[in-house]
PASE-546205 format. One record per residue (C-alpha): residue number from 1; residue in three letters; x, y, z. Coordinates in steps of 0.1 Angstrom, whole numbers, plus 5000, padded with zeros to 4 digits. Layout:
BEGIN
+------+------+------+------+------+
! resi ! resn !    X !    Y !    Z !
+------+------+------+------+------+
!  NUM !  ALA !    X !    Y !    Z !
...
+------+------+------+------+------+
END
This chain:
BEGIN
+------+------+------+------+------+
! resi ! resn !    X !    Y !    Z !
+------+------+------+------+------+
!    1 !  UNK ! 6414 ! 3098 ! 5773 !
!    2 !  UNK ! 6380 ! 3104 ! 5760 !
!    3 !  UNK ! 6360 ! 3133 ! 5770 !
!    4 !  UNK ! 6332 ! 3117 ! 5776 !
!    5 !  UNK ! 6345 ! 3095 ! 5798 !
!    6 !  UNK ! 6362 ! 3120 ! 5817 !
!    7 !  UNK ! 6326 ! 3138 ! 5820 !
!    8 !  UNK ! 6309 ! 3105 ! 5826 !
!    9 !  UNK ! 6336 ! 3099 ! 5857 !
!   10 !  UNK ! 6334 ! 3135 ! 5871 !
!   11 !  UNK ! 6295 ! 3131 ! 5866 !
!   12 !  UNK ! 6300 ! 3095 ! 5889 !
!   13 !  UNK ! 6323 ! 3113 ! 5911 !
!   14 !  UNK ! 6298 ! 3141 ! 5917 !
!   15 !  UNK ! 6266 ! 3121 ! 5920 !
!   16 !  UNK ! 6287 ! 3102 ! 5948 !
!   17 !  UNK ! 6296 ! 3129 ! 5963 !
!   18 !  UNK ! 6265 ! 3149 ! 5964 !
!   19 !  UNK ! 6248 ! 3120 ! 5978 !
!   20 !  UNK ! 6271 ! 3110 ! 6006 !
!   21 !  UNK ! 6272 ! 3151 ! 6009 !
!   22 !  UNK ! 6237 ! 3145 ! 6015 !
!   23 !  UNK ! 6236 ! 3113 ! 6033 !
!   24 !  UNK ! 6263 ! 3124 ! 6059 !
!   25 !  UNK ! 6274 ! 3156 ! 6058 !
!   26 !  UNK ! 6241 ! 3183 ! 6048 !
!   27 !  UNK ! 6217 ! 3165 ! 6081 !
!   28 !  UNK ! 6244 ! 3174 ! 6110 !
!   29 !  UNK ! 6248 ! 3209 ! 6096 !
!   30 !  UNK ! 6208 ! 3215 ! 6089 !
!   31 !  UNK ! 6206 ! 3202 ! 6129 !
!   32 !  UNK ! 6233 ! 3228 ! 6136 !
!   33 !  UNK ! 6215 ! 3256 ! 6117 !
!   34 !  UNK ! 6182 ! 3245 ! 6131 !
!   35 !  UNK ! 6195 ! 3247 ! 6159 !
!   36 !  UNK ! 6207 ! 3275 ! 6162 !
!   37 !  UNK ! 6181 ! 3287 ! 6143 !
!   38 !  UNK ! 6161 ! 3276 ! 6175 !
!   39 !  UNK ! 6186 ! 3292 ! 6196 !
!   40 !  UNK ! 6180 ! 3327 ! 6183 !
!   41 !  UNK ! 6148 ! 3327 ! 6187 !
!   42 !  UNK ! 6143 ! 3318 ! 6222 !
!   43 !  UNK ! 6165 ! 3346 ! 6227 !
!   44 !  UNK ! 6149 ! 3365 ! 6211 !
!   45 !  UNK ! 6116 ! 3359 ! 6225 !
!   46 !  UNK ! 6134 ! 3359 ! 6261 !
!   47 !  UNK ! 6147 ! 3395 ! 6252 !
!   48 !  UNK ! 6110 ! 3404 ! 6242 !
!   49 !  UNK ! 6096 ! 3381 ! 6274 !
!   50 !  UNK ! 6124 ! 3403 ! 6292 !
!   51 !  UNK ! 6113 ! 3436 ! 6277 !
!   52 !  UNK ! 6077 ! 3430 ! 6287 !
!   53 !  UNK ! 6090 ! 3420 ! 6322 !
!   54 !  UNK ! 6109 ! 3452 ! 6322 !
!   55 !  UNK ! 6078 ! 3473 ! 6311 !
!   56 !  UNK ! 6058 ! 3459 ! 6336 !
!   57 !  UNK ! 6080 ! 3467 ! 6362 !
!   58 !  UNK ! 6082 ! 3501 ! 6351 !
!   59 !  UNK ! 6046 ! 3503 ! 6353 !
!   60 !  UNK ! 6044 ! 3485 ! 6391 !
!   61 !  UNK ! 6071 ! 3508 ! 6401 !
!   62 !  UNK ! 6055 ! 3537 ! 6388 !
!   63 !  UNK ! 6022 ! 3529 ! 6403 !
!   64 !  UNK ! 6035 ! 3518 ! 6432 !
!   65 !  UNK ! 6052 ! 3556 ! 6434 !
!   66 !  UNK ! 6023 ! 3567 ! 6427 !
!   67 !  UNK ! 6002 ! 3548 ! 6455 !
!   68 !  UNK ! 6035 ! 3559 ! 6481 !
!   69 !  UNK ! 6027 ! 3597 ! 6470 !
!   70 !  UNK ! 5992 ! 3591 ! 6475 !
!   71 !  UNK ! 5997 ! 3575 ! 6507 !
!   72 !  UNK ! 6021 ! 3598 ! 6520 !
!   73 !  UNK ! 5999 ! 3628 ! 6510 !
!   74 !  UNK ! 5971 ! 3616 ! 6527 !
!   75 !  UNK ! 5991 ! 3606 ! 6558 !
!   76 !  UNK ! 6002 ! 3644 ! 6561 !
!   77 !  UNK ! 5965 ! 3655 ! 6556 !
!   78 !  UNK ! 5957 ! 3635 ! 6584 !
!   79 !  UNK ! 5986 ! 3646 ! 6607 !
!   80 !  UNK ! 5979 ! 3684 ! 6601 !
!   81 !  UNK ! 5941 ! 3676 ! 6608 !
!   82 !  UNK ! 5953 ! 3659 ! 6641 !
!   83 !  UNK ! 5975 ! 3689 ! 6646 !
!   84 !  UNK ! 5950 ! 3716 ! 6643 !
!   85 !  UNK ! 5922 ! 3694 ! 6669 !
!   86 !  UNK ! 5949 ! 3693 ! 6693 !
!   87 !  UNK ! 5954 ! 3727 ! 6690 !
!   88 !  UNK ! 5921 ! 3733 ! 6694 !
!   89 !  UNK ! 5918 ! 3708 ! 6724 !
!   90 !  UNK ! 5945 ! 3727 ! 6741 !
!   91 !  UNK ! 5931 ! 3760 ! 6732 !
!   92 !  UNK ! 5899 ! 3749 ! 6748 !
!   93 !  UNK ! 5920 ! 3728 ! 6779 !
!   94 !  UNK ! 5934 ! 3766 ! 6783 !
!   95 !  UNK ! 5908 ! 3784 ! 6780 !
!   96 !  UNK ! 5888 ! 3761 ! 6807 !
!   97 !  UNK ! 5916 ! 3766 ! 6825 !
!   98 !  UNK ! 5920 ! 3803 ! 6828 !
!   99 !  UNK ! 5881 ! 3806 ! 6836 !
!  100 !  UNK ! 5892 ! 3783 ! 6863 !
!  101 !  UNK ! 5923 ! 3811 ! 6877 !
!  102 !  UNK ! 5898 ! 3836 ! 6872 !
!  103 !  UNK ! 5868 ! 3821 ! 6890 !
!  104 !  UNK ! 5894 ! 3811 ! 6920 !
!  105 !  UNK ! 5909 ! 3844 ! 6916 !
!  106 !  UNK ! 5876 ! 3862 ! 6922 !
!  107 !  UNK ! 5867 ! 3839 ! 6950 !
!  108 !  UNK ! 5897 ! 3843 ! 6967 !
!  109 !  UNK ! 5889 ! 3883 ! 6961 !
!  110 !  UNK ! 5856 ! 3880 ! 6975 !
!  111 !  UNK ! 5868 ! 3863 ! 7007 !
!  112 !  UNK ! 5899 ! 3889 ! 7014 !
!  113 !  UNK ! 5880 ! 3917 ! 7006 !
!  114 !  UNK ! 5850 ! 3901 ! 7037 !
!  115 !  UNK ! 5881 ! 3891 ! 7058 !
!  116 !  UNK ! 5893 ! 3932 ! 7054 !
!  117 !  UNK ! 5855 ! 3943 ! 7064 !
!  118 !  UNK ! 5850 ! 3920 ! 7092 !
!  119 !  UNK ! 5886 ! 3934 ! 7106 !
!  120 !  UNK ! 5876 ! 3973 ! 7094 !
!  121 !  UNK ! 5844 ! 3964 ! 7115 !
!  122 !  UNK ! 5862 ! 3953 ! 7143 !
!  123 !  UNK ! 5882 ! 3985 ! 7140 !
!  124 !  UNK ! 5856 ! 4004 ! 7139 !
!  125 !  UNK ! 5842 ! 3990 ! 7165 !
!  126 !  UNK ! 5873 ! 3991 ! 7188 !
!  127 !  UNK ! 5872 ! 4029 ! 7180 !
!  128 !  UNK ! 5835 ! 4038 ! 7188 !
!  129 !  UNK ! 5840 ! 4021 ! 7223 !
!  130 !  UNK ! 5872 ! 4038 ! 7228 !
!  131 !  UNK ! 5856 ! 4072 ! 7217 !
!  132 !  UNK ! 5827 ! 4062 ! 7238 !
!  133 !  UNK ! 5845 ! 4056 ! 7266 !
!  134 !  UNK ! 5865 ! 4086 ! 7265 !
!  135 !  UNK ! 5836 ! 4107 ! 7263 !
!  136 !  UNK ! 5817 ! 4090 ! 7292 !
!  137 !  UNK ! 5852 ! 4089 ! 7313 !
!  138 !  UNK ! 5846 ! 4054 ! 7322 !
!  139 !  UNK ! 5853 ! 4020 ! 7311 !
!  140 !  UNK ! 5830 ! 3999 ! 7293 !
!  141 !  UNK ! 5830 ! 3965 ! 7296 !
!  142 !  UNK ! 5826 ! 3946 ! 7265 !
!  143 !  UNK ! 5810 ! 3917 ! 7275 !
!  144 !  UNK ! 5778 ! 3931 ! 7289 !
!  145 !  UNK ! 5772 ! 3950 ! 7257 !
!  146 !  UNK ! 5783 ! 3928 ! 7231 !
!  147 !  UNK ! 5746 ! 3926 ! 7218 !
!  148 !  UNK ! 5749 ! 3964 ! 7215 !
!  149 !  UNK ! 5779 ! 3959 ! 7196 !
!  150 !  UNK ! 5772 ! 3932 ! 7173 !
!  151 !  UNK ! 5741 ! 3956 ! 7161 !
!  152 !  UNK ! 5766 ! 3983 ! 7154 !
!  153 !  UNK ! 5791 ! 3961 ! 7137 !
!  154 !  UNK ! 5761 ! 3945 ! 7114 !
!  155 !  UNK ! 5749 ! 3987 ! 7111 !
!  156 !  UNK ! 5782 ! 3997 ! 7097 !
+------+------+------+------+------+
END
């Protein structure tokens, strides 16, 4: 055996080779690495669509914290603003109120206290006819003088 026929056969044995290598066997691995080429990266960009998702969530959920604080906040202002005019209603209601008691009170006063001088007239009365009569020794009768005694009542 020559060399250069073993060369020229390994040369035709390579060729072949390389070109059914080509020809049959490189294309469904390049489609396999391009596709998985393809695969990683829309993974990737579904991790960084996911990332962005996630950041923007974090951001709504912050802000929408933030609005609920806000809200919340305001909504107690509110309620201790409604708890201080009712208050203040009732402090007035109350107030009204106990002007009311007083007023009634006074009225109530200003009748008694009439009632107790009409009777402390009557009294009085009753005690002037009884002295009266005593000192004249004899009876009056009430009836004929009543005029004379209404103008002592009204005197006293």
């Amino acid at each position: 055996m020559y060399i250069s026929a073993t060369l020229f056969a390994q040369i035709t044995v390579f060729l072949i080779f390389a070109w059914f290598t080509s020809r049959f066997v490189w294309p469904p691995i390049a489609r396999a690495l391009d596709e998985r080429a393809t695969r990683i990266a829309d993974g990737l960009a579904a991790a960084e669509r996911g990332h962005n998702t996630l950041e923007q969530a974090a951001k709504n959920s912050a802000n929408t914290i933030r609005e609920g604080k806000e809200k919340a906040a305001e909504l107690i202002i509110q309620a201790e603003s409604q708890a201080f005019r009712i208050i203040d209603e009732a402090k007035e209601t109350a107030r009204v109120e106990a002007e009311k008691i007083v007023l009634a009170g006074r009225f109530e006063l200003e009748q008694e206290a009439a009632r107790l001088k009409e009777a402390l007239r009557q009294s009085v009365a009753d005690l002037a006819i009884a002295g009266v009569e005593k000192i004249l020794q004899r009876e009056i009768d009430a009836t004929v003088h009543a005029d004379l005694l209404d103008a002592m009542k009204q005197e006293l």
